[in-house]
LOKE-446159 format. One record per residue (C-alpha): residue number from 1; residue in one letter; x, y, z. Coordinates in steps of 0.1 Angstrom, whole numbers. Example, Ala and Ser with C-alpha at 12.3 -4.5 7.8 and 13.67 -1.06 7.14 Angstrom:
# LOKE-446159
{pos = 1 code = A c1 = 123 c2 = -45 c3 = 78}
{pos = 2 code = S c1 = 137 c2 = -11 c3 = 71}
This chain:
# LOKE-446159
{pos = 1 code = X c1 = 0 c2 = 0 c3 = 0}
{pos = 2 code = X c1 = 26 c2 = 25 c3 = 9}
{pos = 3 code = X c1 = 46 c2 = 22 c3 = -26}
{pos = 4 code = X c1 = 66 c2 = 58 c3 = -38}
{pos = 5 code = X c1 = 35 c2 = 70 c3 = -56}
{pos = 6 code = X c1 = 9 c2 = 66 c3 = -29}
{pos = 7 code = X c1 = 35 c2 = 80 c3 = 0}
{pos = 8 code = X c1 = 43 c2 = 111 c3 = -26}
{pos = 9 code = X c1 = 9 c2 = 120 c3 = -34}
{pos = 10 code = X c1 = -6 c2 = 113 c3 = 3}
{pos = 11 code = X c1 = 24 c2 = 137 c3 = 18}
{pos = 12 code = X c1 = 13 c2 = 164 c3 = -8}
{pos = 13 code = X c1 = -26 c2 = 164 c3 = 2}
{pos = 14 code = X c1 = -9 c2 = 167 c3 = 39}
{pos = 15 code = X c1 = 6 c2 = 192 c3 = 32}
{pos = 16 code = X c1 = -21 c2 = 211 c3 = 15}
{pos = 17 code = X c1 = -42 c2 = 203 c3 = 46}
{pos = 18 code = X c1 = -17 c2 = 215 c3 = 70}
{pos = 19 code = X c1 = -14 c2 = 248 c3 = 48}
{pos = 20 code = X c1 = -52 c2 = 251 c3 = 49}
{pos = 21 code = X c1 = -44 c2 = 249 c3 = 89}
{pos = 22 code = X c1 = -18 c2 = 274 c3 = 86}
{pos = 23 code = X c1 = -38 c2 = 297 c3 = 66}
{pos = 24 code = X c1 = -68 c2 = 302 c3 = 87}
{pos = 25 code = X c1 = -43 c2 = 311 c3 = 117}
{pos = 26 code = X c1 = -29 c2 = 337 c3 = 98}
{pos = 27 code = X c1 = -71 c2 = 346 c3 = 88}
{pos = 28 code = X c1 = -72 c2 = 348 c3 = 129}
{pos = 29 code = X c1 = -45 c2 = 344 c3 = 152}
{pos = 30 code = X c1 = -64 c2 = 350 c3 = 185}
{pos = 31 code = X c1 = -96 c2 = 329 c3 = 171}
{pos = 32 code = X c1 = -69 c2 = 300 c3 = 160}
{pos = 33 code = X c1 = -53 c2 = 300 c3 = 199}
{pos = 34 code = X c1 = -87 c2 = 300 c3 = 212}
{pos = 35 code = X c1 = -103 c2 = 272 c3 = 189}
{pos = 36 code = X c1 = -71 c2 = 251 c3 = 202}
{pos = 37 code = X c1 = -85 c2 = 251 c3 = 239}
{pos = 38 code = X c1 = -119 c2 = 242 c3 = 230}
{pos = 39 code = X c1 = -120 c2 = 212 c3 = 246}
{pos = 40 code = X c1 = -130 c2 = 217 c3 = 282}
{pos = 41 code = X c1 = -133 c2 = 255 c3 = 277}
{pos = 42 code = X c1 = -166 c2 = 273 c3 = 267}
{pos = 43 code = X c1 = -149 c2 = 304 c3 = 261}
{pos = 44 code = X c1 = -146 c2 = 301 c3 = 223}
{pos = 45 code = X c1 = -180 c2 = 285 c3 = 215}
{pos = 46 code = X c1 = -195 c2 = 317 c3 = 239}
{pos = 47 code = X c1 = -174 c2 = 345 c3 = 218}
{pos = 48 code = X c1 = -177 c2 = 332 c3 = 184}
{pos = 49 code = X c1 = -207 c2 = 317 c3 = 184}
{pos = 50 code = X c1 = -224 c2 = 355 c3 = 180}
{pos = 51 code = X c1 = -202 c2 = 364 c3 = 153}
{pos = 52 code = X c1 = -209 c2 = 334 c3 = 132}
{pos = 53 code = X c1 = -218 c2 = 332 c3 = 93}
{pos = 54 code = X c1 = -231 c2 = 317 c3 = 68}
{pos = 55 code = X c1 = -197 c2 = 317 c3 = 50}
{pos = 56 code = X c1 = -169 c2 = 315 c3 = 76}
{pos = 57 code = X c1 = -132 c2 = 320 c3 = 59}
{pos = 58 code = X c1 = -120 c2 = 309 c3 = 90}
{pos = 59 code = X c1 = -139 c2 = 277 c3 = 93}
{pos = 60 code = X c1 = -135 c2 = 274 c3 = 56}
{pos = 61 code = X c1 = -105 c2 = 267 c3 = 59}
{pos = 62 code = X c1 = -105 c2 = 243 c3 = 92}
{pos = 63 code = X c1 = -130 c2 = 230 c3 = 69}
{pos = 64 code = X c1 = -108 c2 = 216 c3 = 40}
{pos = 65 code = X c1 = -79 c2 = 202 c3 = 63}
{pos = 66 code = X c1 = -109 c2 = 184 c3 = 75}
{pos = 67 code = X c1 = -122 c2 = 169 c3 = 43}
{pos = 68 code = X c1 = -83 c2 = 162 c3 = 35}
{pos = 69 code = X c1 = -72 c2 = 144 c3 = 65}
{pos = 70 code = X c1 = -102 c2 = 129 c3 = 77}
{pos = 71 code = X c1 = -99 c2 = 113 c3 = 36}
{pos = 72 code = X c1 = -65 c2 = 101 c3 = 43}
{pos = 73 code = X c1 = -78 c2 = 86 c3 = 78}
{pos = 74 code = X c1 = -104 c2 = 72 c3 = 63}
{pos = 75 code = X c1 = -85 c2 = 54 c3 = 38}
{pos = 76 code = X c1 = -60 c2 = 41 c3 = 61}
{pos = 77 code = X c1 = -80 c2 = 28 c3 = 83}
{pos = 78 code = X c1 = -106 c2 = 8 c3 = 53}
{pos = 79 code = X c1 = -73 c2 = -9 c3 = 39}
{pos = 80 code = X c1 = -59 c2 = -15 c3 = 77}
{pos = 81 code = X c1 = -91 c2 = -33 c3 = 90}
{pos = 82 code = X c1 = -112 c2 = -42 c3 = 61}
{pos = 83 code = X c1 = -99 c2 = -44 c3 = 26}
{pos = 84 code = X c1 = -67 c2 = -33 c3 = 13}
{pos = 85 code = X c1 = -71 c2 = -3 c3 = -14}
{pos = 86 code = X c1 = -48 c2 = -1 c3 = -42}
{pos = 87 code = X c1 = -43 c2 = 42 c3 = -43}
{pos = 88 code = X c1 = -52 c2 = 60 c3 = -74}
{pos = 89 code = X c1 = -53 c2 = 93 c3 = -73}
{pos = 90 code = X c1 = -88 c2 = 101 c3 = -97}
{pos = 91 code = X c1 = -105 c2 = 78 c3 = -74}
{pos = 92 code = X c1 = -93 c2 = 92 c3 = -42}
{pos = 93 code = X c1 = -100 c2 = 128 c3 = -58}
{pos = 94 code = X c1 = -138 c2 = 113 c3 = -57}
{pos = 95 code = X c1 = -134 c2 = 98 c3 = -25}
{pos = 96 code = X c1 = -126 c2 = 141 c3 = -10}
{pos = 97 code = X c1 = -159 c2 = 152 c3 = -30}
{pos = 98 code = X c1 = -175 c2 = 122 c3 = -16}
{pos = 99 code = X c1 = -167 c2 = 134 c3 = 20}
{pos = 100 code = X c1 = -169 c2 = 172 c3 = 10}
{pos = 101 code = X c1 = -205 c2 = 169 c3 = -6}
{pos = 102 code = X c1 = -217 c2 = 145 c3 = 21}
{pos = 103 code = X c1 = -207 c2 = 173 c3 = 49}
{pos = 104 code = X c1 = -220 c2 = 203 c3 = 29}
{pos = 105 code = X c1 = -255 c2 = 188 c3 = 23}
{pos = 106 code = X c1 = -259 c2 = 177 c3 = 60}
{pos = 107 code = X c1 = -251 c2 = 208 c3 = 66}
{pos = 108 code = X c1 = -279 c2 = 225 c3 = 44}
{pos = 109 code = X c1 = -306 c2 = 201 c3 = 52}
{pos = 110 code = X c1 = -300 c2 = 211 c3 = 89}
{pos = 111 code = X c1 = -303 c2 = 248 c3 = 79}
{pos = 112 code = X c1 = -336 c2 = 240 c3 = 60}
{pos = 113 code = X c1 = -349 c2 = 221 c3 = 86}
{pos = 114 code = X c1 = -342 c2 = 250 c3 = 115}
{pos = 115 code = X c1 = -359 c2 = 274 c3 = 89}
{pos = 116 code = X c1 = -389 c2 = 250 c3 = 81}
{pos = 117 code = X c1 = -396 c2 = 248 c3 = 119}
{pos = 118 code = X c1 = -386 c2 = 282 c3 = 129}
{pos = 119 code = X c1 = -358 c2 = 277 c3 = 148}
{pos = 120 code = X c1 = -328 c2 = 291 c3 = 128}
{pos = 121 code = X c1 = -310 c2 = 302 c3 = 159}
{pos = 122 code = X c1 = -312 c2 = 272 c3 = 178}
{pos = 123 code = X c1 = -297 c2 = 256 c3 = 147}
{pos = 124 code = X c1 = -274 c2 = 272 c3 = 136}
{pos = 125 code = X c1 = -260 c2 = 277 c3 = 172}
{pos = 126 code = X c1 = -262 c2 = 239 c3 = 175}
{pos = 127 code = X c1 = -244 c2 = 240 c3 = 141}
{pos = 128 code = X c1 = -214 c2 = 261 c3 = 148}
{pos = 129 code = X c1 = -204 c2 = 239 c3 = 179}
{pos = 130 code = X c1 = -210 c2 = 208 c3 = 161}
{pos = 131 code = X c1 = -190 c2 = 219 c3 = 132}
{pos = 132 code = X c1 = -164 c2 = 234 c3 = 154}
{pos = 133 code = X c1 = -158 c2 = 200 c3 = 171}
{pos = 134 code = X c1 = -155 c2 = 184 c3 = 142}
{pos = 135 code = X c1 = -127 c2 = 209 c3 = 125}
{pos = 136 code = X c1 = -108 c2 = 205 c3 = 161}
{pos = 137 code = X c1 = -117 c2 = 166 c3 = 148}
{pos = 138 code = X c1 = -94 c2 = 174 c3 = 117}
{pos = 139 code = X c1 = -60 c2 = 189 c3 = 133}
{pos = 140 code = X c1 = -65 c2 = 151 c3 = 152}
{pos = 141 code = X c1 = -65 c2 = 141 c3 = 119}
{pos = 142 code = X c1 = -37 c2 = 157 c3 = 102}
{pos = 143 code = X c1 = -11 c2 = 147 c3 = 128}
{pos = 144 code = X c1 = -27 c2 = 111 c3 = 129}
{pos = 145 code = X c1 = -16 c2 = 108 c3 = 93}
{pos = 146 code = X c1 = 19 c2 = 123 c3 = 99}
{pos = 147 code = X c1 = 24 c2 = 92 c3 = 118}
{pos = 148 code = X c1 = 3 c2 = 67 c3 = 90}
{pos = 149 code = X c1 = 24 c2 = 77 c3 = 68}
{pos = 150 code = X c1 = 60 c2 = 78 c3 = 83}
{pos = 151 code = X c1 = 61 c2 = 50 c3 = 103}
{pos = 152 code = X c1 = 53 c2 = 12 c3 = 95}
{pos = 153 code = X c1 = 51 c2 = 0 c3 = 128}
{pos = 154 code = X c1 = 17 c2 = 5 c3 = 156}
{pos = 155 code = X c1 = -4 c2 = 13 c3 = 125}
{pos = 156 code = X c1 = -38 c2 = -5 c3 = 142}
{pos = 157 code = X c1 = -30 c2 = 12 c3 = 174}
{pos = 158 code = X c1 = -28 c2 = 48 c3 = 159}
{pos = 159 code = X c1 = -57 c2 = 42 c3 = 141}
{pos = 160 code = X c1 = -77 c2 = 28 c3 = 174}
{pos = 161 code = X c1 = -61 c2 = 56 c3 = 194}
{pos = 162 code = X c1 = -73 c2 = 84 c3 = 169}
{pos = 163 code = X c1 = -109 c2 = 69 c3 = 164}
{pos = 164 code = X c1 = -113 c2 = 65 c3 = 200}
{pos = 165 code = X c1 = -102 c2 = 105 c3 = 209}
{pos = 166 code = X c1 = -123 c2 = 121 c3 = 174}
{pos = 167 code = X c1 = -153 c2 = 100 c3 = 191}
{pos = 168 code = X c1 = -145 c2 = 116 c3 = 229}
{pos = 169 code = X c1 = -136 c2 = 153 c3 = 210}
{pos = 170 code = X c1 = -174 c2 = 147 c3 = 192}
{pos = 171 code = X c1 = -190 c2 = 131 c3 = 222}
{pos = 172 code = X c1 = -179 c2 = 161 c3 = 245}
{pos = 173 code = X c1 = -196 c2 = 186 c3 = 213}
{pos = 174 code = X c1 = -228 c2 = 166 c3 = 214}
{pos = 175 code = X c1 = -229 c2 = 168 c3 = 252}
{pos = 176 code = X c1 = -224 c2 = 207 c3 = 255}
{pos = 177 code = X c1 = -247 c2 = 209 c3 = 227}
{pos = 178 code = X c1 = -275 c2 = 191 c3 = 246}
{pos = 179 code = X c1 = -264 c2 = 204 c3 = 277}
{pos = 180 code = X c1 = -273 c2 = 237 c3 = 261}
{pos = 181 code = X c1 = -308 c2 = 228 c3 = 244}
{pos = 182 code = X c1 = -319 c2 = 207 c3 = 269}
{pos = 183 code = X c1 = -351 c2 = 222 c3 = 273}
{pos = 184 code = X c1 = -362 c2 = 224 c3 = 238}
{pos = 185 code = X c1 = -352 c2 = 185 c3 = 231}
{pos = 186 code = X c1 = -370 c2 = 174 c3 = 260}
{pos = 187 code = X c1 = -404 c2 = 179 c3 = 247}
{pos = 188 code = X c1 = -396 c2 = 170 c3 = 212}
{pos = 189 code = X c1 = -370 c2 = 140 c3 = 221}
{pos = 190 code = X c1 = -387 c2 = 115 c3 = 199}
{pos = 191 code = X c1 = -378 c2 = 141 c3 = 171}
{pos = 192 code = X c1 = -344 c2 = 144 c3 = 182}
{pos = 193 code = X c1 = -341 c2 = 103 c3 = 174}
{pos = 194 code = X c1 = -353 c2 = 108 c3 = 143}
{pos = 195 code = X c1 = -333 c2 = 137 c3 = 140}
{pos = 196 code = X c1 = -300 c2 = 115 c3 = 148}
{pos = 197 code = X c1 = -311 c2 = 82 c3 = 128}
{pos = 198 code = X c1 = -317 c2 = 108 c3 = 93}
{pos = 199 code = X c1 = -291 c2 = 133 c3 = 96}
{pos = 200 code = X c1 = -261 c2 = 119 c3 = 122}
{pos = 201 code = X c1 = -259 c2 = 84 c3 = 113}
{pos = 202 code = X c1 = -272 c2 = 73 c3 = 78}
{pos = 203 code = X c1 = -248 c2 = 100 c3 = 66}
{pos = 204 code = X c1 = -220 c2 = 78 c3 = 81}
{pos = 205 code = X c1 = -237 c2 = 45 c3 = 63}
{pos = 206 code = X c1 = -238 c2 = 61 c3 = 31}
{pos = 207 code = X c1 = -199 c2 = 73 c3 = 37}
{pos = 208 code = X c1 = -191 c2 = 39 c3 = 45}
{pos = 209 code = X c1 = -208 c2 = 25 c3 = 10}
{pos = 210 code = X c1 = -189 c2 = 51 c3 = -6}
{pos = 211 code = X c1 = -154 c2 = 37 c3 = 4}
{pos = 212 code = X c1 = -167 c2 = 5 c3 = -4}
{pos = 213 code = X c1 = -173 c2 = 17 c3 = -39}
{pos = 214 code = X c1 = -140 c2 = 26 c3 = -40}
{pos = 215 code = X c1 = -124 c2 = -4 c3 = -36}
{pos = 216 code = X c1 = -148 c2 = -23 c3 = -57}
């Protein structure tokens, strides 16, 4: 799997993500520092979460680091546990829109859905933490694959070690999230499952059927 090609071309989308990285700290310095503490500090979800639209440059940019790496992750870890995946680079090219498109249009049917029902604040509140767990998600990511790719040894272990913190780093994001709804899921929580079967895990199915495309 890790022949010259597929080791050249994965180090250049690495790259490109950790630019995108490096970019949206130069875009915002202070925001950057304080989107690294995140985790176990409401401080930048409280400040940021009022500035917040509908096109962010900053979380653009978090954005596409994720798509990248969370790619690369994903195919390491397909041809690791389930099938090995011989790397071409139209097909992996795919594989990013794949990811990118899947995101995006959760992303809008969540908007449509707060604006169906009314509720475009509570959505897109609920929105910029989720997404901003899941860009923190991506720098796991990135530095995940710096290992993937440079070392040949513990490559089960890195993989377990990653899923297992991008599942806490999301699981602590949907926590504060409920935490901070909790009184407006409470009478609607039979919603809120369907609301997680449609939009949090079938995207994650179809993902999955994706990659298996890919290899077929």
């Amino acid at each position: 799997m890790r022949n010259f090609i597929t080791h050249e071309w994965f180090t250049i989308f690495t790259l490109l993500g950790l630019v995108a990285v490096v970019i949206a700290k130069y875009v915002n310095t202070l925001r950057f520092n304080d989107f690294l503490s995140v985790i176990g500090n409401s401080k930048y979800l409280k400040i940021y979460t009022k500035d917040q639209k509908f096109v962010d440059i900053f979380d653009g940019f978090l954005f596409i680091n994720l798509v990248i790496s969370g790619s690369i992750f994903l195919f390491f870890s397909y041809s690791t546990f389930i099938s090995p995946l011989d790397f071409e680079l139209i097909t992996f090219l795919k594989l990013l829109l794949a990811v990118s498109t899947i995101i995006i249009i959760k992303i809008l049917l969540e908007r449509l859905i707060g604006s169906l029902f009314e509720i475009d604040s509570v959505v897109d509140n609920y929105l910029f933490q989720k997404t901003t767990f899941k860009n923190y998600s991506g720098l796991v990511f990135l530095v995940a694959n710096l290992f993937l790719l440079y070392t040949e040894n513990f490559t089960k272990i890195i993989i377990i070690i990653v899923f297992s913190v991008v599942c806490l780093i999301n699981g602590i994001g949907f926590i504060t999230s409920f935490k901070n709804y909790q009184k407006t899921l409470n009478p609607n929580f039979f919603y809120f499952l369907l609301y997680l079967c449609a939009l949090e895990i079938a995207p994650y199915v179809l993902l999955y059927k994706v990659i298996s495309e890919y290899n077929a």
